[in-house]
PDB file as gemmi writes it, atoms N, CA and C in Angstrom:
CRYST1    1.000    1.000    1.000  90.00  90.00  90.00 P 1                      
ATOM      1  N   UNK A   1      84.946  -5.443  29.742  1.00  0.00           N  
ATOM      2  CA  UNK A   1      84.350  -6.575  29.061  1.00  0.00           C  
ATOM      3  C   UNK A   1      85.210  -6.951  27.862  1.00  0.00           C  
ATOM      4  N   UNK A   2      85.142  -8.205  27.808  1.00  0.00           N  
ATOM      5  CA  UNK A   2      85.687  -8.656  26.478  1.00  0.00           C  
ATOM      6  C   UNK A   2      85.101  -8.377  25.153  1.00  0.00           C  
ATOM      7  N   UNK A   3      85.589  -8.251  23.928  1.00  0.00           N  
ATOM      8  CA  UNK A   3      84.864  -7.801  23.230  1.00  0.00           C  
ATOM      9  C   UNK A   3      83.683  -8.666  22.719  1.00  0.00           C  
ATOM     10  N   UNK A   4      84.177 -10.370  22.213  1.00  0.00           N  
ATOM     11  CA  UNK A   4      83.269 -11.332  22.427  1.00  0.00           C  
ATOM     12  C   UNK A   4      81.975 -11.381  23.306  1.00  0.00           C  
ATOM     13  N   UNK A   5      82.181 -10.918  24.211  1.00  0.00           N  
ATOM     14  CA  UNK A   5      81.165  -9.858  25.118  1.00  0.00           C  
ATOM     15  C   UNK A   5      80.014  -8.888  24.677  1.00  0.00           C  
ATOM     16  N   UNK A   6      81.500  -8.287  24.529  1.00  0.00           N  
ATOM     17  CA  UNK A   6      80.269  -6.820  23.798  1.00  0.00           C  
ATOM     18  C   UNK A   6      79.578  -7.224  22.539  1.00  0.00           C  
ATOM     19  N   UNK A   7      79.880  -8.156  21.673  1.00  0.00           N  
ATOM     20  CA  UNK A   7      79.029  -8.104  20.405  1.00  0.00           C  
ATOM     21  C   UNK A   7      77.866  -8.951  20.955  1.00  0.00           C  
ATOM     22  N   UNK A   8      77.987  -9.382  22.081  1.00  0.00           N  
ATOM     23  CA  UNK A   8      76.339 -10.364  22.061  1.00  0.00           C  
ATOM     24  C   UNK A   8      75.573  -9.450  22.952  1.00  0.00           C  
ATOM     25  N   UNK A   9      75.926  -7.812  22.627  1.00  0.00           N  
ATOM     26  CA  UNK A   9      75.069  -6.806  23.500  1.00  0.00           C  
ATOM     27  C   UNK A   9      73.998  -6.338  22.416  1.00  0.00           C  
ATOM     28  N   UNK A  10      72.929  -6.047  22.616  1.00  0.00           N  
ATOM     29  CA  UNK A  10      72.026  -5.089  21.596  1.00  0.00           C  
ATOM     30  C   UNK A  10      72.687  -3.609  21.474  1.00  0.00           C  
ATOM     31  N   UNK A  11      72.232  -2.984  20.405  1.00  0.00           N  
ATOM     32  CA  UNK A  11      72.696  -1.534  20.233  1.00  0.00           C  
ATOM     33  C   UNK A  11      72.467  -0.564  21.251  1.00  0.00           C  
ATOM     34  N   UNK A  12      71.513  -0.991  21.606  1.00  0.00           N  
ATOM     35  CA  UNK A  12      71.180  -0.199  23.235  1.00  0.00           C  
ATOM     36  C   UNK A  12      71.674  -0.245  24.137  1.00  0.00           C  
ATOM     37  N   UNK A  13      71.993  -1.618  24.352  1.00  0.00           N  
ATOM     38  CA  UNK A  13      73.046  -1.791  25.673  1.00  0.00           C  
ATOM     39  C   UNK A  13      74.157  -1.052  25.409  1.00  0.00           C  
ATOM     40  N   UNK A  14      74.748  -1.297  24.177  1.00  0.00           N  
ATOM     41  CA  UNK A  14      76.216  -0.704  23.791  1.00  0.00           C  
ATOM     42  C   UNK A  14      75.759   0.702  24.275  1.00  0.00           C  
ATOM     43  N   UNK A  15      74.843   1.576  23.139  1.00  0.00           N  
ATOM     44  CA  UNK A  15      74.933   2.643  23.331  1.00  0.00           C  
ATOM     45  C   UNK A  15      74.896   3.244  25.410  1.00  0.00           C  
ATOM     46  N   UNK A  16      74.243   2.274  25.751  1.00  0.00           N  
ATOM     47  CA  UNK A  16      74.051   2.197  27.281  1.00  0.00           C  
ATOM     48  C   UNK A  16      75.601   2.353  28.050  1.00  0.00           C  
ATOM     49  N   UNK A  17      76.110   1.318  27.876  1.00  0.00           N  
ATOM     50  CA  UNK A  17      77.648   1.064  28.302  1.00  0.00           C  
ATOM     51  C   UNK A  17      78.540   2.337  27.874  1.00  0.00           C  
ATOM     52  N   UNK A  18      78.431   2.771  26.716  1.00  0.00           N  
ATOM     53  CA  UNK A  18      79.307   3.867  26.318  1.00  0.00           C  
ATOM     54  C   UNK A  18      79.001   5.256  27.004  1.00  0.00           C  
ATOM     55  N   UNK A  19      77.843   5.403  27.261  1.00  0.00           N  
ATOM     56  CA  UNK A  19      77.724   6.491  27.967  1.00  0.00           C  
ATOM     57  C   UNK A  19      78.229   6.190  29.252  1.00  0.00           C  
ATOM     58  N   UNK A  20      78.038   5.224  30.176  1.00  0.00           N  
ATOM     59  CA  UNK A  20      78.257   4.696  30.981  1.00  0.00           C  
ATOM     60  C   UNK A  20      80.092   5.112  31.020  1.00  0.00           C  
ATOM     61  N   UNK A  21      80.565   4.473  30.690  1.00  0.00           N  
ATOM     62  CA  UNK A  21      81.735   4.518  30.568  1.00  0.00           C  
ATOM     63  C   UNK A  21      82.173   5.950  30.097  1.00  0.00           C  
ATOM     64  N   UNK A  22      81.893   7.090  29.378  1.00  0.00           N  
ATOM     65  CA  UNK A  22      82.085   8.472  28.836  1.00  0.00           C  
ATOM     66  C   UNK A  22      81.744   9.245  30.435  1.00  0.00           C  
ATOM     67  N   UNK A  23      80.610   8.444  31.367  1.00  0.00           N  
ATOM     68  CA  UNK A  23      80.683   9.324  32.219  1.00  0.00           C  
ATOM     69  C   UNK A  23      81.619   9.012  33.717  1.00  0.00           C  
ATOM     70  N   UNK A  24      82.051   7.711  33.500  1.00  0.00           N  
ATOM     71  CA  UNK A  24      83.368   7.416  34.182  1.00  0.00           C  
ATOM     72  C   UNK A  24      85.003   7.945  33.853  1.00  0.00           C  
ATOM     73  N   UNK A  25      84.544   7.955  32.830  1.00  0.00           N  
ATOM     74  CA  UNK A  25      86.393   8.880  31.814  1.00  0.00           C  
ATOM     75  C   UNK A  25      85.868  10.415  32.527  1.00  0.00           C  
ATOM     76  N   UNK A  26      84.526  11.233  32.489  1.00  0.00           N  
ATOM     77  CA  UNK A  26      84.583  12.428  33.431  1.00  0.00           C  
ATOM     78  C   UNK A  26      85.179  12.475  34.621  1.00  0.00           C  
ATOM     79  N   UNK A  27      84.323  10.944  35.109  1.00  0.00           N  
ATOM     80  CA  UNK A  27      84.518  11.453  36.736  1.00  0.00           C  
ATOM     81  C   UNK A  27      86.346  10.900  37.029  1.00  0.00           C  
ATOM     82  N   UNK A  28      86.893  10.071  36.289  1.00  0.00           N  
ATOM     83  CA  UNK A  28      88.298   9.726  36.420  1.00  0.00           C  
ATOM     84  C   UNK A  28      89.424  11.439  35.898  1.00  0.00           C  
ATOM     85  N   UNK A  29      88.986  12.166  35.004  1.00  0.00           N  
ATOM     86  CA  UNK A  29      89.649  13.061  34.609  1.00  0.00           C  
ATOM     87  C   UNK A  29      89.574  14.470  35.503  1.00  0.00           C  
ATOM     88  N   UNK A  30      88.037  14.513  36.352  1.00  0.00           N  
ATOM     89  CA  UNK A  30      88.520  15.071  37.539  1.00  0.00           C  
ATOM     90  C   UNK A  30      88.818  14.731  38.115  1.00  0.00           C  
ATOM     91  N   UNK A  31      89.328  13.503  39.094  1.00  0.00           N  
ATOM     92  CA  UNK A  31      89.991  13.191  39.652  1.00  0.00           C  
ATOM     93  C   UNK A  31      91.311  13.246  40.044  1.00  0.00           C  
ATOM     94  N   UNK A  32      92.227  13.278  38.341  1.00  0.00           N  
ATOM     95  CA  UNK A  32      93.343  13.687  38.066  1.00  0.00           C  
ATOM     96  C   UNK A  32      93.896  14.842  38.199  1.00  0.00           C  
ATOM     97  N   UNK A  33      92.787  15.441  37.486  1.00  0.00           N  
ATOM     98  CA  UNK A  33      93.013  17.258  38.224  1.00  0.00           C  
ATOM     99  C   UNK A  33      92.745  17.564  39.478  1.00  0.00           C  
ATOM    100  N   UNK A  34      91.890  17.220  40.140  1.00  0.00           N  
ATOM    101  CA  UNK A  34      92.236  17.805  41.483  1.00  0.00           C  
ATOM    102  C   UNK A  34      92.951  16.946  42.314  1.00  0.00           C  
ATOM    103  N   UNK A  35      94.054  15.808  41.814  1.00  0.00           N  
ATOM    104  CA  UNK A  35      94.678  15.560  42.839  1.00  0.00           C  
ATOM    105  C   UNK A  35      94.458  13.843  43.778  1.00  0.00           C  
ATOM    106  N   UNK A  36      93.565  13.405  43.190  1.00  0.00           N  
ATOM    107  CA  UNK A  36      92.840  12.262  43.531  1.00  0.00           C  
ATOM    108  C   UNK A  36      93.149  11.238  43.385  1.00  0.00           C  
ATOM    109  N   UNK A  37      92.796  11.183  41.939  1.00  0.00           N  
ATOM    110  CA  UNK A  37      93.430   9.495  41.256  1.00  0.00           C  
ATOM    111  C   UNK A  37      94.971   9.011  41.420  1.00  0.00           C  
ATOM    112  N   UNK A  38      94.825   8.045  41.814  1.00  0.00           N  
ATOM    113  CA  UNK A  38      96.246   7.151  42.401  1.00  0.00           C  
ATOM    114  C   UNK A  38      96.580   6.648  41.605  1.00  0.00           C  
ATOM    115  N   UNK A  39      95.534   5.506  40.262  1.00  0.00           N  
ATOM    116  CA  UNK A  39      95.987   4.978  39.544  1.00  0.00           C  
ATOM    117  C   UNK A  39      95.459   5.761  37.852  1.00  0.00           C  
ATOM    118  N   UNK A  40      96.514   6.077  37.168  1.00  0.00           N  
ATOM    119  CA  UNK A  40      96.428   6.909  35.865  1.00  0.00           C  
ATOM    120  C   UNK A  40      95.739   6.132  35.235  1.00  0.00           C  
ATOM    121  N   UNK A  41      96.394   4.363  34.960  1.00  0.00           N  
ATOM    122  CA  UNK A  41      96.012   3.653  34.486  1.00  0.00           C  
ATOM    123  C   UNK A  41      94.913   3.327  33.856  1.00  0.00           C  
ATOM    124  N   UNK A  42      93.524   3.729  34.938  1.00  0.00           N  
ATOM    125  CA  UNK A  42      92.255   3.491  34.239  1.00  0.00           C  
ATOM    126  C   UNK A  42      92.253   4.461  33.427  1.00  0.00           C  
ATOM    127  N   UNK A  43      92.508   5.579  33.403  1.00  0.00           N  
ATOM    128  CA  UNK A  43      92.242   6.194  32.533  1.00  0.00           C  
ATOM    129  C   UNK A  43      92.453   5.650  31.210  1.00  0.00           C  
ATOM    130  N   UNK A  44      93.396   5.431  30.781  1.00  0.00           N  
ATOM    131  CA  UNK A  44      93.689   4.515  29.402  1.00  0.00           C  
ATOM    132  C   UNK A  44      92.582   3.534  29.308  1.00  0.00           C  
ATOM    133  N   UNK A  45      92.737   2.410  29.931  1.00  0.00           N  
ATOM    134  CA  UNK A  45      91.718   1.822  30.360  1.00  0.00           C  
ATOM    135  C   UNK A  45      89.875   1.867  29.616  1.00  0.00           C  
ATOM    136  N   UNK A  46      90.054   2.930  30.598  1.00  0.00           N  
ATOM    137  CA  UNK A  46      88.570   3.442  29.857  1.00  0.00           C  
ATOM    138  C   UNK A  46      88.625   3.982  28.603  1.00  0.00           C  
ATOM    139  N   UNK A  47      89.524   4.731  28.206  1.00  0.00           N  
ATOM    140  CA  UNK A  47      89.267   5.027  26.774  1.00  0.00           C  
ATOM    141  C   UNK A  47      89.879   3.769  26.045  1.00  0.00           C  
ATOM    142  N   UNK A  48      90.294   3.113  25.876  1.00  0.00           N  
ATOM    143  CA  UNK A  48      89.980   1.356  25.177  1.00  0.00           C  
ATOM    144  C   UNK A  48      88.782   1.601  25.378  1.00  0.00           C  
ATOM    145  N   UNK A  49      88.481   0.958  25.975  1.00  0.00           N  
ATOM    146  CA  UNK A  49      86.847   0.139  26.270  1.00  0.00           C  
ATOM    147  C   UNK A  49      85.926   0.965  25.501  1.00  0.00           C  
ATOM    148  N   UNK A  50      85.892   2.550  25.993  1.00  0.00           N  
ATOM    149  CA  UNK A  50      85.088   3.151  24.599  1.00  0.00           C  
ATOM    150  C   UNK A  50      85.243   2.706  23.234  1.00  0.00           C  
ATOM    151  N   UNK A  51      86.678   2.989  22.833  1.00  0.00           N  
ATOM    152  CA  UNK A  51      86.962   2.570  21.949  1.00  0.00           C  
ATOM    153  C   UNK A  51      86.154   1.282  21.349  1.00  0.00           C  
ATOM    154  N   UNK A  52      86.376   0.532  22.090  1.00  0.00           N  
ATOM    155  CA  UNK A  52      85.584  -1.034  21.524  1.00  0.00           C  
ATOM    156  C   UNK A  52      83.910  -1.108  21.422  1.00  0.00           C  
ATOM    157  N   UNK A  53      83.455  -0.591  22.347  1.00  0.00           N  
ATOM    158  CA  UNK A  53      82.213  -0.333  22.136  1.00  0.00           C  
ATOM    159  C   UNK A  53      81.750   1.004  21.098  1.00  0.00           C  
ATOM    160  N   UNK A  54      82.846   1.361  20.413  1.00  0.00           N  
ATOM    161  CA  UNK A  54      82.511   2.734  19.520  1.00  0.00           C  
ATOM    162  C   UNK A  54      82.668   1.735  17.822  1.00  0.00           C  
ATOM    163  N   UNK A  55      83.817   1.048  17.812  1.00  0.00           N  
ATOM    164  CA  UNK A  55      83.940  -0.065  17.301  1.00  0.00           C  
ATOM    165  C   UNK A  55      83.111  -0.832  16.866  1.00  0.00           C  
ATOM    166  N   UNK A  56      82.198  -1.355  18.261  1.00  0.00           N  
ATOM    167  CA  UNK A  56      81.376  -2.677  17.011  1.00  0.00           C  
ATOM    168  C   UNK A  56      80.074  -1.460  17.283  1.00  0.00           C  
ATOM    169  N   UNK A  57      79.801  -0.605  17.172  1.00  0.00           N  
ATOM    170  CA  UNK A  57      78.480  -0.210  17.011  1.00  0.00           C  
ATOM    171  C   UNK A  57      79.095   0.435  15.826  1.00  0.00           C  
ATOM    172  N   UNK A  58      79.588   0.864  15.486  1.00  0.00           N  
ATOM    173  CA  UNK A  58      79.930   1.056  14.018  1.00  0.00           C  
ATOM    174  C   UNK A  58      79.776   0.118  13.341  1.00  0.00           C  
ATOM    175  N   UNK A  59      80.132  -1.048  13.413  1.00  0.00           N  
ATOM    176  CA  UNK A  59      79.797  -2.427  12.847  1.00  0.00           C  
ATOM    177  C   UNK A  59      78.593  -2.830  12.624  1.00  0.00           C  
ATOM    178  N   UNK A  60      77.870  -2.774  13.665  1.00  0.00           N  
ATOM    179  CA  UNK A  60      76.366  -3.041  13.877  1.00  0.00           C  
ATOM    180  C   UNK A  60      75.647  -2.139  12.694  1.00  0.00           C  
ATOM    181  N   UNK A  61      76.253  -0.959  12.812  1.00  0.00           N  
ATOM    182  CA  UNK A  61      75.234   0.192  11.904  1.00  0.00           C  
ATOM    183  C   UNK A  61      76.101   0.756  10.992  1.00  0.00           C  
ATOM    184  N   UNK A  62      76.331  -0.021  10.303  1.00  0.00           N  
ATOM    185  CA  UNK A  62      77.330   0.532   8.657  1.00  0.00           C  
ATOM    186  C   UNK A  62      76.295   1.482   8.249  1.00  0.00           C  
TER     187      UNK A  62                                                      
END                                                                             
């Protein structure tokens, strides 16, 4: 998602999405280890996207 995106999410959703996404960076990092994942790429990938949603919920809740 774009980030313009993500800020018209409630804190819930965010917090929703981030887990969401924390439990896709799992299932992508086993993948890597046993041999699976073709493309590394998402991996980065996904940790952005946390990133951004770690980002404006920090924002949201100074």
């Amino acid at each position: 998602m774009k980030v313009n995106e993500l800020r018209k999410l409630s804190a819930d959703d965010l917090n929703k999405k981030k887990a969401e996404l924390t439990q896709e960076l799992f299932n992508f990092k086993f993948q890597l280890h046993t041999g699976r994942l073709e493309n590394t790429a998402k991996l980065k990938g996904i940790r952005q996207e946390i990133a951004r949603v770690s980002t404006i919920l920090a924002e949201i809740k100074p």
